[in-house]
N, C-alpha and C positions, 0 to 999 in steps of 0.2 A: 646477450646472456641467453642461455640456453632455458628451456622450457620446462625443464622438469626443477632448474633451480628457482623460479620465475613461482613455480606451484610453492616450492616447501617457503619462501618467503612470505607467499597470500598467506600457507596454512601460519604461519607464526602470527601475521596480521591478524586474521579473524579467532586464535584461540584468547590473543592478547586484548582484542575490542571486546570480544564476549565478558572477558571474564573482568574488564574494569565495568562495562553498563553492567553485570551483575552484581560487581562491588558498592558502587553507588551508590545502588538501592538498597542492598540488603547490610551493608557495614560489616562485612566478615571481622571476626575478631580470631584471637587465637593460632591453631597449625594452622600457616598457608597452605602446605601440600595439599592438608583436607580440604581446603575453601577452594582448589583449583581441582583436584577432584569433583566435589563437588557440582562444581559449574561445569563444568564438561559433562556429567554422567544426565545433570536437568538439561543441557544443551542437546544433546543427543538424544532424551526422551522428545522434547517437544519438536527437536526435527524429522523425530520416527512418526508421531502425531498428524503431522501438517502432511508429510507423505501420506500417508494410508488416505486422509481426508482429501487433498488434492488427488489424487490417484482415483476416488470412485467420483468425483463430484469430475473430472474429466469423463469419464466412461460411460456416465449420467447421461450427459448432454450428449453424446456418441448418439446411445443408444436411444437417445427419445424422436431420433429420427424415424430412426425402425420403426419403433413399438408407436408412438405418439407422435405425431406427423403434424405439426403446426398446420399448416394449410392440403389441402386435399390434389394440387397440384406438386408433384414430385418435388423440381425445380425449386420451385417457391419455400418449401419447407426447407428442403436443403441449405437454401440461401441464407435462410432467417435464420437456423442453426449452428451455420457455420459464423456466424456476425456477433451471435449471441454468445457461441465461447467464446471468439478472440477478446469481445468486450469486460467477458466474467474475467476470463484469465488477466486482463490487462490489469482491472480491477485490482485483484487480487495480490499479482505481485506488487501493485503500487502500494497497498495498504500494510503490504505483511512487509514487502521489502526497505520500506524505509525508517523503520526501529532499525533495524541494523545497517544499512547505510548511515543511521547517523550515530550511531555507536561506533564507525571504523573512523568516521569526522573528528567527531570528537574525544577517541583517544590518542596519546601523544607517542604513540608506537611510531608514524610512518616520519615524523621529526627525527625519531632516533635513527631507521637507515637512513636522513639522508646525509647526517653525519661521515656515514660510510660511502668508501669509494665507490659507488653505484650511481651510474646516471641518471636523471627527472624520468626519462622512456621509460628505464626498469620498472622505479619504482610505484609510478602511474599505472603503469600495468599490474604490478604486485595488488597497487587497491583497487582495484577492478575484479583482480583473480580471488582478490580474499574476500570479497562481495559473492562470487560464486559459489567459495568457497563452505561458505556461511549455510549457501541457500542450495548446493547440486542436488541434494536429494528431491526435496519437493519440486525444486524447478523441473526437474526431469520426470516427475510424479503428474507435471500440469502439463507438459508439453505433448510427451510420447505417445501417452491412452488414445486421445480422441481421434490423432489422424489415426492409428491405427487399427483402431475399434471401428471407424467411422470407414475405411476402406474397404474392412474386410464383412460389413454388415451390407455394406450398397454393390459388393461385388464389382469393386474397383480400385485395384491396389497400385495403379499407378495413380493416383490423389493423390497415393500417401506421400514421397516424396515432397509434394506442391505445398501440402499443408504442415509438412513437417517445417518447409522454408518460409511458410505464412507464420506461422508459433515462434519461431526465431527472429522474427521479422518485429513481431510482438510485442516480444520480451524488450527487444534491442530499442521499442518505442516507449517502453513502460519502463524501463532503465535510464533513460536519459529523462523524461519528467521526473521521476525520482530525485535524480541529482538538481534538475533546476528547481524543485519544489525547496529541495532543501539551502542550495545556494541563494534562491530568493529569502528563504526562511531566517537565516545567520544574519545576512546584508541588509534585509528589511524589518523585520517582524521583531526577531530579538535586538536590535538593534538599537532601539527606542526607549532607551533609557531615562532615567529622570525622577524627580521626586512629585513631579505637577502631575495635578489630575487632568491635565488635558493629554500630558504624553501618555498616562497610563489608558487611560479612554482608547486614543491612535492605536497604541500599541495590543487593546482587547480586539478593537475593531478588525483590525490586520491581520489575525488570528485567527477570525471568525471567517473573513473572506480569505484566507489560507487554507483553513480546513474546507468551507466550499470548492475550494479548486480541487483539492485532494480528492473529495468524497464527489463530485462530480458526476464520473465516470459510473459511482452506483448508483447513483439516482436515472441516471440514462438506461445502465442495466435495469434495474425495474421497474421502470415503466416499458422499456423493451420488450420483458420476459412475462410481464401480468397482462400487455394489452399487446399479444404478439399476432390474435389475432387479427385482431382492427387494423394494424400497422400494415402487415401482410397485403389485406384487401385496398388498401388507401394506396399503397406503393404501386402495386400492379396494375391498378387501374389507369392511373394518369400517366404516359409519356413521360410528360416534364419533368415530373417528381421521378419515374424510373431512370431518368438519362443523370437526373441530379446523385442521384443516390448511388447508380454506377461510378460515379467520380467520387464517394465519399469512403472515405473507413471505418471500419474494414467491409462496407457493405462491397465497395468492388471485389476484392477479396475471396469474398463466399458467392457472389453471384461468377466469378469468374471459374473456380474452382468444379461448383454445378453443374457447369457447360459440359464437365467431365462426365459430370453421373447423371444427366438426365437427355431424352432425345429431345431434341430443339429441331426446330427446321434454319439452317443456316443463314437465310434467305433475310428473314427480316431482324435476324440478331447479330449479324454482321458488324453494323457501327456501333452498337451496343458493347460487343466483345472486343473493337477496339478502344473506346472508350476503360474499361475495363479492363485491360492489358496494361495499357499507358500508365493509369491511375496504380494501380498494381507497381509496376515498375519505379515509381517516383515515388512511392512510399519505402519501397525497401530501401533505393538509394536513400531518402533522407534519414530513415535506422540507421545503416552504416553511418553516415555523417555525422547522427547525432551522437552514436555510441561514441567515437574519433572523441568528438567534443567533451563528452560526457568524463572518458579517462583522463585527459588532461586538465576539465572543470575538479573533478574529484582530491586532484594532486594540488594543486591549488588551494581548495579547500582545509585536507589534511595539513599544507604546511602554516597557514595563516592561527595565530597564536585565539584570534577573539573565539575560534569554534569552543575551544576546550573551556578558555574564559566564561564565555555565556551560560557554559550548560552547567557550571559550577553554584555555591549555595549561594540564597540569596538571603541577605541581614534581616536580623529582626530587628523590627525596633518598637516598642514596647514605651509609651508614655501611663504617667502616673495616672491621669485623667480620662482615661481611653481603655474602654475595654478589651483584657487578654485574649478572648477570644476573637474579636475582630482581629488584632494584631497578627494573630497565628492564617486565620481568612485571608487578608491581604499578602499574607507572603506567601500562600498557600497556591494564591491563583498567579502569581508575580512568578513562580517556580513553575509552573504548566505552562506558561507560555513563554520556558526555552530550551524548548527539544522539539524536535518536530513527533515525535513519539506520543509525546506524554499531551502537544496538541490536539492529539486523537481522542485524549478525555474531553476536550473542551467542547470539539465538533462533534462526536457521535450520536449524543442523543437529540440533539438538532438536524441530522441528516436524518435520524429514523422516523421525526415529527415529519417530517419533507417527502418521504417519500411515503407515509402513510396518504398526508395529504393528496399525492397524486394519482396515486392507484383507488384512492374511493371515490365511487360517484356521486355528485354534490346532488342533498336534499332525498337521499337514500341512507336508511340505518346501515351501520355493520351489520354481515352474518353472522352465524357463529364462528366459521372459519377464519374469518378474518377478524373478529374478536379477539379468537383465541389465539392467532399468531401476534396481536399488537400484545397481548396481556404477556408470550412467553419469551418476544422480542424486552419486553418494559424487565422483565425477571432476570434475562439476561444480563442485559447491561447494569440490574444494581447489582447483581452477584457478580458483575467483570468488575467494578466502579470499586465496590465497597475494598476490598482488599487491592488495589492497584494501588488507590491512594494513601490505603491506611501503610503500606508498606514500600510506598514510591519515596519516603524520603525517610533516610535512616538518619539522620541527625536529627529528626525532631526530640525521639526521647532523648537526647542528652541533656535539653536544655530543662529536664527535671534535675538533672545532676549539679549542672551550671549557676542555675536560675534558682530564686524561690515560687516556682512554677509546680505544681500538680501535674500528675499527670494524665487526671481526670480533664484538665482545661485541654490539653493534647487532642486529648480524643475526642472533645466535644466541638474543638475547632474542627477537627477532620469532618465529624458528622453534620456540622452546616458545610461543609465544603462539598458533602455527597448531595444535599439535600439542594443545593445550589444550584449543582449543574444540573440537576433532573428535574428543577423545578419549571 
C-alpha cells in the first residue's frame, strides 16, 4: 500500500481515537456534527499549545549552552546539555504521548479496518502513523530547535545532522516504552480484577509501581538538571565512572557529539571515542528494533477485545449499611486505575513528594525559591486535579437521574477523592 494511503488511514485513526477519549469524558449529548466539531477545534488548540511550549523549552536548553554553560570546560558543558535534552525530551514524549497512545488502544476503530481487505503490515503501520499523526506538530516542535539552535550557537552546523539522528533515535526509544508501558499496563495492572481486598490492594500496588516506571525518567531529569553541577565534577574526575558513562544513555550520545564542537587532544580520547561510537551505534540499532516491535506490539494490542473492555465503566455498588460516599470513593479510585492516562492522577503527586525529596539537602530549611516552586508545583496539580476528576467521568451525574442519589453526595465523593490523592 502506498504511502500517502497509509497517512489518510492514521488521519481517520487518530481523528476517530480523539474524538471517542473525548466523548468518554465529557458525554456529548445532542448534534454530533457540533460535538465533532468541537473536539477537533480543542484538539487543535491544545496541539497549537504543546508546540509553542515544546518549541521554546527546546531552544531553552540550546541556548543555555551559550549563555549559561554548566561547567567551565567547553566539552563538559556541552556533554551534560546535550544528555539533559535527550533525557527532558524522552521524558516528555513518554508522559504527553501515552494519553493518546492509549486512546488509539482503546478505541475500536482499528477492529473495524481490519474487517476490511487490508493486511495486519498496513494496518500496524496505520497505528503507528495515526500516533504521529496525533502528535507531528509538537513532535517536530521538540525535535528540530535544539540541534539547530545548538549548531548554529557553537558554530557548527555539521552536528546538526548527528543530533538531528540522536532526537530520532530518542523518540524511536521513548516510543516503544510507551507501548510496553502500556501493554504491561492492560496485561498486568488492569488485569486484576476481583471483588477481594487483597486483589484490589495487588492491583493499587501495581499502579503505583507503574506510575514509578513511568515517571522515572523525571526524577533522573531532576536531579540531573538541579545538581548538574556536582554530577559534572564527580563524572570528570574519576576514569572509571567517565569510561562507564561513555557506554551509558544518552551520556555516550552528547559526549560523542562534543568531540565535534570542542578541541580535544586525540591522544588520550581515543578509546574513549571508541567506546562512544559503539555505544552510540547499538543504541540506535536497538530504536530501530524496538520501534519494528513496538508497531506490530501496538496491532496486537488494538485487536485484543479486553483494551476497550477495561477502560469501560466500572459498577456501583451501593449497600444500605455503607456509606454513599465511600461507594462513589471506591469506584472512583477502581476507574483511575484503568487507563494508563488517568494513572497519571494517581502517580503525580507522589513523583513531585520524590523528587522534592531529592533535590533538598537534608537538615537544611528550604529557601525562598524553593519554597515557592514546591508551593506553585502543590497549586498546580490541585488546579490540574480538581477539574480532571470532577470531569473524567461523565456518567457519574446520571446516577442522580437513575438513583435516589443527590447530587451533592456526587460531589462530595469527588472532593474526598481530590483530597486523597494529595493527601
Amino acid at each position: 500500500m502506498r504511502l500517502s494511503m497509509l497517512m489518510r488511514m492514521a488521519g481517520l485513526l487518530s481523528r476517530e481515537a480523539i474524538f471517542r477519549s473525548m466523548a468518554e469524558v465529557r458525554g456529548f449529548r445532542g448534534d454530533g456534527r457540533l460535538s465533532v466539531k468541537s473536539v477537533l477545534r480543542a484538539s487543535s488548540i491544545n496541539k497549537a499549545f504543546l508546540t509553542l511550549v515544546f518549541s521554546a523549552l527546546s531552544s531553552g536548553i540550546a541556548l543555555t549552552a551559550k549563555f549559561m554553560p554548566i561547567a567551565s570546560w567547553s566539552y563538559a558543558s556541552d556533554s551534560i546539555t546535550i544528555a539533559v535534552y535527550m533525557l527532558v525530551s524522552f521524558f516528555i514524549v513518554l508522559s504527553t504521548g501515552l494519553p493518546l497512545l492509549t486512546s488509539i488502544v482503546s478505541s475500536n476503530a482499528t477492529r473495524t479496518l481490519a474487517s476490511m481487505p487490508i493486511s495486519e503490515r498496513c494496518i500496524s503501520w496505520a497505528n503507528a502513523l495515526a500516533f504521529i499523526r496525533m502528535y507531528d506538530a509538537p513532535l517536530a516542535a521538540l525535535i528540530l530547535p535544539f540541534p539547530i539552535v545548538f549548531g548554529v550557537l557553537k558554530g557548527c552546523p555539521h552536528v546538526i545532522p548527528l543530533l538531528l539522528l540522536f532526537s530520532v533515535v530518542n523518540f524511536m526509544l521513548a516510543f516503544s516504552c510507551m507501548v510496553l508501558l502500556t501493554k504491561v499496563f492492560y496485561s498486568k495492572v488492569a488485569s486484576w480484577e476481583g471483588g477481594t481486598s487483597g486483589r484490589s490492594f495487588a492491583r493499587g500496588l501495581m499502579t503505583a509501581l507503574w506510575g514509578l516506571g513511568v515517571f522515572g525518567s523525571a526524577i533522573v531529569v531532576n536531579v540531573l538538571v538541579s545538581k548538574s553541577i556536582e554530577i559534572t565534577s564527580v563524572i570528570f574526575r574519576s576514569q572509571s565512572l567517565f569510561t562507564a558513562m561513555s557506554a551509558a544513555y544518552p551520556f555516550s550520545m552528547g559526549f560523542l557529539t562534543s568531540t565535534l564542537t570542542a578541541e580535544l587532544s586525540s591522544g588520550g580520547m581515543l578509546p574513549y571515542l571508541v567506546i562512544q561510537a559503539l555505544a552510540s551505534c547499538l543504541y540506535t540499532l536497538l530504536a530501530f528494533v524496538g520501534f519494528r516491535w513496538s508497531v506490530e506490539a501496538l496491532m496486537d494490542m488494538c485487536m485484543e477485545p479486553p483494551a476497550a473492555a477495561i477502560k469501560g465503566g466500572v459498577r456501583l455498588s451501593i449497600k444500605p449499611s455503607k456509606s454513599r460516599a465511600a461507594a462513589f470513593l471506591k469506584r472512583d479510585l477502581k476507574s483511575l486505575t484503568r487507563s494508563p492516562s488517568q494513572a497519571f492522577v494517581v502517580a503525580l503527586p507522589v513523583v513531585i513528594g520524590v523528587m522534592v525529596f531529592l533535590v533538598s539537602k537534608p537538615g537544611l530549611p528550604l529557601n525562598l525559591v524553593s519554597g515557592s516552586s514546591i508551593m506553585v508545583s502543590v497549586m498546580g496539580i490541585l488546579s490540574f486535579l480538581s477539574p480532571y476528576v470532577l470531569g473524567s467521568d461523565a456518567s457519574a451525574t446520571s446516577f442522580t437521574q437513575t438513583l435516589p442519589i443527590r447530587l451533592g453526595e456526587v460531589l462530595f465523593s469527588k472532593s474526598l477523592l481530590i483530597l486523597a490523592l494529595n493527601a
